[in-house]
N, C-alpha and C positions, 0 to 999 in steps of 0.2 A: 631378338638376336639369339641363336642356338649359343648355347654353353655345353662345356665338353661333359655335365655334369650328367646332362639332359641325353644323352647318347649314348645306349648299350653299345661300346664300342665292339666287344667278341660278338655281338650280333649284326655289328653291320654288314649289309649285303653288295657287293662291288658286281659289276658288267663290266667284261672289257672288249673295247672290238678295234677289228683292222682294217682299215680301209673300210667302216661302214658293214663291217662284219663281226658278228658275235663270236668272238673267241673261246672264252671262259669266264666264270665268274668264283665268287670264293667270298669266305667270310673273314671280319675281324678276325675267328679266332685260331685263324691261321698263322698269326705272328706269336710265336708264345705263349698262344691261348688268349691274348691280350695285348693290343700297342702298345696300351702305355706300359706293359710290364717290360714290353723292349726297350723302351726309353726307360723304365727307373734304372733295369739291369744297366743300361748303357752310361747313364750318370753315377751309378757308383761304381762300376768297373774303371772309369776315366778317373775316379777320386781315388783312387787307392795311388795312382802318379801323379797327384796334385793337379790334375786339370777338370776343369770346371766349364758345363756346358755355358755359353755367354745368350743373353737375351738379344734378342732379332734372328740370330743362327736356325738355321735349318737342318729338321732331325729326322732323317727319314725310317721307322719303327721297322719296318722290314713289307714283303710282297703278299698281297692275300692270293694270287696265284702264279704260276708258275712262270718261268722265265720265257721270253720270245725272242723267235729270229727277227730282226730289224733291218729292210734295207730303202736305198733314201727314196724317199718319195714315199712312204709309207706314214698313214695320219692313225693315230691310235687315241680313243676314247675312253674314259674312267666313268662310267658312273654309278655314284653312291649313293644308299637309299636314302640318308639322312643331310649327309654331306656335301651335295649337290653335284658337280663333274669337271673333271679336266681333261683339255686336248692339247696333244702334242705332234710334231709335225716333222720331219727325219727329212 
């Protein structure tokens, strides 16, 4: 089983496509230089008002490329060199 330990995250390498078409791609260290440095920043900014990220929650670190137009019927694919892929469906 991958461990987050095992994975240069600023290195990871992301494809994203549209309908079956290559969009863009971009790296980890597009979020902060680092994810998880968007999630620490994001857990102690939240502790300075007493709220505390909760386990199961879902924390999205930010985008390794830029923003897209979306409309429905549109299928879009993530895949990640280490991380494996996800698709979503509009």
């Amino acid at each position: 089983q991958l461990k987050l330990a095992d994975i240069d995250l600023p290195a990871e390498r992301m494809e994203i496509f549209k309908n079956g078409m290559k969009i863009d791609e971009g790296y980890g260290e597009a979020v902060l230089g680092n994810p998880l440095a968007a999630v620490v920043w994001l857990a102690r900014s939240l502790d300075e008002y007493g709220i505390n990220l909760k386990k199961g929650e879902v924390v999205l670190a930010g985008s390794l490329t830029k923003a897209m137009d979306v409309d429905a019927g549109d299928v879009f694919e993530a895949h990640f060199e280490n991380l494996g892929s996800v698709k979503v469906e509009f």
